[in-house]
N, C-alpha and C positions, 0 to 999 in steps of 0.2 A: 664764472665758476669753472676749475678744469674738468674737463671731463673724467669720468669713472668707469672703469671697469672692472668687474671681479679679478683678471689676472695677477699674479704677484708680481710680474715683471711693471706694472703698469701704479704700484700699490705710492710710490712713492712722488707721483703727481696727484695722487687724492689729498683734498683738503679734511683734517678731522673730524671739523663743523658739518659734513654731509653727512647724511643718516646712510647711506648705502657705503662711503668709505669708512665708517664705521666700523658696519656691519661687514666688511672686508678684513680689515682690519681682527675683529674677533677671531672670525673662522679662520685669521691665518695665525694666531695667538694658540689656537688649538694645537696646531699641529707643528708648530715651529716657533716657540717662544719669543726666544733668543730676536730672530729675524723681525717677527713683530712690536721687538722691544725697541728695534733699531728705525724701524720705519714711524712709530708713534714719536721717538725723541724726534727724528728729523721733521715730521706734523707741525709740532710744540716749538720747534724753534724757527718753520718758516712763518708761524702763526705770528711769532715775537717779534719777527724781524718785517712782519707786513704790518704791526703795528707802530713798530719802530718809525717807518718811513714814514705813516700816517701822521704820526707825532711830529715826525720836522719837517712836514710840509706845511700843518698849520702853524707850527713856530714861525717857519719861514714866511709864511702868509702866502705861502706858491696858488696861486689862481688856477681852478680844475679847468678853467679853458686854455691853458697855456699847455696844455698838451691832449688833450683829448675834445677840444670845445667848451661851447657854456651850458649851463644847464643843468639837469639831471642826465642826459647822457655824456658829458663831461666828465662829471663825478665819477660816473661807472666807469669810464674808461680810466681814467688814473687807477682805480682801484682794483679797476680785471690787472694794467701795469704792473701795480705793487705786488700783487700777489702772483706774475711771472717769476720779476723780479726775486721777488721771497724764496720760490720755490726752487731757481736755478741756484740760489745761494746756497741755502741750507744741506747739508749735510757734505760740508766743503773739510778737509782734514783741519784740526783743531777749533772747530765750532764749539758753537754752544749744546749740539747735540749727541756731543761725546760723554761732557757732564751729566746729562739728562738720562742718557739710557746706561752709565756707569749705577744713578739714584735707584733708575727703575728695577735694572737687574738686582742689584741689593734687596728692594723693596719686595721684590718676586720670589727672592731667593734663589736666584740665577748666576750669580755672581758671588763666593767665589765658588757656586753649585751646592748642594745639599753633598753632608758629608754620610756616607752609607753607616747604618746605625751595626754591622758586623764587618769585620775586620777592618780596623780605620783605628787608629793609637788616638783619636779623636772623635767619640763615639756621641757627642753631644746632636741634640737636633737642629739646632743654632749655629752655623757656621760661622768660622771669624772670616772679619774683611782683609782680603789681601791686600787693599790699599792703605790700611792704614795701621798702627802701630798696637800689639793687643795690650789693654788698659784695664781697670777695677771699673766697674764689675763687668766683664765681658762675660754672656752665659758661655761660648765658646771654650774662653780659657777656663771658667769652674768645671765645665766637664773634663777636662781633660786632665785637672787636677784631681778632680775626685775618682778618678776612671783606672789612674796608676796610683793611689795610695796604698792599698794592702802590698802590693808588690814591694813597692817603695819601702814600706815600714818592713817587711820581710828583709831587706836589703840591708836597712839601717841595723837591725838586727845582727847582723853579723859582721858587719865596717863600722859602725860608729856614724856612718858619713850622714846629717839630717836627710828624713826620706824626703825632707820640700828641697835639699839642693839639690839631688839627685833627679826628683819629677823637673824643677828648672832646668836643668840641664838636656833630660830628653825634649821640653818643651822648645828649647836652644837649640837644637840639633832636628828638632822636626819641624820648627814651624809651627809648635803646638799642634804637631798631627797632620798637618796639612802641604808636607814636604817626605811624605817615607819615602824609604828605601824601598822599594821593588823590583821584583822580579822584570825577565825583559817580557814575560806573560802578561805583567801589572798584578799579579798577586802580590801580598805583603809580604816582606822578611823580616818583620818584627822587629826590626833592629832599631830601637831611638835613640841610643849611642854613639851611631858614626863610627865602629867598633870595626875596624880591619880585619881580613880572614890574612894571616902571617901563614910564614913557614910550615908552624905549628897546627895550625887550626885544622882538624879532620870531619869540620860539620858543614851543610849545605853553605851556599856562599851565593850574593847576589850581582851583578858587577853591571857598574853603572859607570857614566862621566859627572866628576866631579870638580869643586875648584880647589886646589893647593894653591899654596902660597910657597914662592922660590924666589931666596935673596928680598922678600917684599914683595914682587910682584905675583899676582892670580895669576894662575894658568891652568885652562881644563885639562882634565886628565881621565884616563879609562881605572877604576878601580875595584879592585876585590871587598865585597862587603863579609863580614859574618851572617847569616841566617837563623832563623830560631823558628821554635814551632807556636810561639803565644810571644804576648810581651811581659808575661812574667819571669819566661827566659830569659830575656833580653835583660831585664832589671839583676835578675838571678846571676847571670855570664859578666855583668859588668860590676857585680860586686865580689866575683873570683880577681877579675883583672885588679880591680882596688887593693884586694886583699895581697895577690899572689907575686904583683908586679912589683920589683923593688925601686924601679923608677915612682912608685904612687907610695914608699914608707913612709915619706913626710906627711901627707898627708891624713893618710889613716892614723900614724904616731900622734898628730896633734884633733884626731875627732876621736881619742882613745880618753886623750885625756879634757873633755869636754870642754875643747877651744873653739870648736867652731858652730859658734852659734848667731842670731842675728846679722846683723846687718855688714858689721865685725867680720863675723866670720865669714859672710856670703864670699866676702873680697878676698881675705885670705885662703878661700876653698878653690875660687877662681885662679887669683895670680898663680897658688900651687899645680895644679892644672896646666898651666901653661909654662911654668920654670920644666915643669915634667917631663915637655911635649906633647902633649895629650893632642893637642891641634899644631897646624901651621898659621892661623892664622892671627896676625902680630895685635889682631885687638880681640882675640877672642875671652880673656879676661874681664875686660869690660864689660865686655856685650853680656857675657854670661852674669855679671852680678847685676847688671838689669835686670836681667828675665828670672834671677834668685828673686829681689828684692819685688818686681813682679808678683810674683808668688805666694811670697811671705803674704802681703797685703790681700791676696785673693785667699789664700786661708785663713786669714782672720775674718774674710766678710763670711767663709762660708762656716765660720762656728769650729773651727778643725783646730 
């Protein structure tokens, strides 16, 4: 068995089967999750991989004295072996204990961090997974649908444009919350639109690196955001732009006369969108009638 000592420098030759690396292991859980999420996966997978060897040495019929003697001190010694071996291995770049503490932090709620329940466009207790694509019924994505509806519906109210293509579309543009706009402070600027501070704009402004799209290809760039002081601003400021902008007539002209509805209309809300300019980027019509159609499907589970 390798040896143990309480240090953190030392945490990642303890085996987890010890009751003191353990109990190492906990207290360093307390104070540094993260780092104990990392040292328990790489445990767990030298654990696997000392089984592993264990596994095909008796397939192979390998004889415990062809390397260590006969006997029961034979045995021991392959087996103190395997579990060197195990432990030089394990936490090697793309092991199996990348998966492992990817699960764990999930499980902890570590990953992608707990989303703070004041100023956050994504106010749910349940964070979504950054790694994976948000789905029916994510509690993530219902809260952040239920979170901008009145705004939403205040919007619709005065464009016609439906408030779920409107909340899809900030969900498109944030991440579902989990990509704002901020300040270089890290405070929010409300903005879930992606809404430019132009020529014109005389109200706070956030400027961050962004990606454009030029001739097709992505290129970061340093840009001027719009700022607001809530995000019912934000929903508010982006249904002046609908309304006032005459690059956007076609499309308020056809949610005037109630064409853009469903599935139908998610596509035509999007392609108009992008005939408009609204974005540079050449698939951003697509993407956005996912995260419409998205939507749709998360307010019907939520009764809306």
């Amino acid at each position: 068995m390798a040896a143990v000592v309480g240090s953190a420098a030392n945490l990642p030759s303890m085996l987890a089967t010890d009751v003191r690396g353990l109990e190492a292991l906990r207290g360093r859980a307390a104070s540094d999750p993260k780092a104990a999420v990392k040292q328990a996966a790489r445990q767990f997978e030298a654990l696997f991989m000392q089984e592993l060897m264990k596994s095909m040495r008796a397939t192979t019929m390998a004889s415990a004295d062809s390397l260590g003697g006969s006997g029961a001190g034979g045995a021991m010694g392959t087996e103190m072996l395997d579990q060197q071996y195990a432990q030089q291995l394990a936490g090697l770049p793309g092991g199996l204990h990348e998966a492992i503490t990817r699960h764990l932090e999930r499980q902890m709620g570590l990953a992608p961090g707990p989303i703070p329940v004041t100023g956050s466009a994504n106010n749910t207790v349940q964070p979504l997974d950054n790694n994976r694509p948000t789905r029916v019924p994510q509690k993530g994505a219902a809260g952040f649908v239920e979170q901008h509806q009145d705004a939403a519906r205040a919007a619709e109210a005065k464009t016609g444009i439906p408030a779920t293509f409107m909340i899809a579309q900030a969900a498109h543009e944030t991440g579902w919350g989990r990509k704002e706009i901020n300040h270089a402070d890290g405070s929010p600027s409300y903005n879930l639109f992606g809404i430019k501070a132009g020529a014109n704009w005389k109200g706070p402004v956030a400027e961050i690196t962004t990606t454009e799209y030029v001739n097709g290809q992505a290129r970061k760039v340093v840009a001027r955001f719009r700022a607001y002081s809530s995000y019912a601003e934000s929903f508010a400021d982006y249904a002046r732009l609908m309304q006032d902008s005459p690059r956007y007539a076609a499309i308020t002209g056809r949610a005037a006369k109630g064409q853009l509805q469903g599935q139908a209309g998610a596509a035509a809300f999007a392609q108009g969108l992008q005939r408009a300019g609204y974005a540079t980027d050449p698939a951003y019509a697509d993407k956005l009638t996912r995260v419409i159609n998205t939507t749709l499907r998360l307010q019907r589970s939520l009764g809306a």
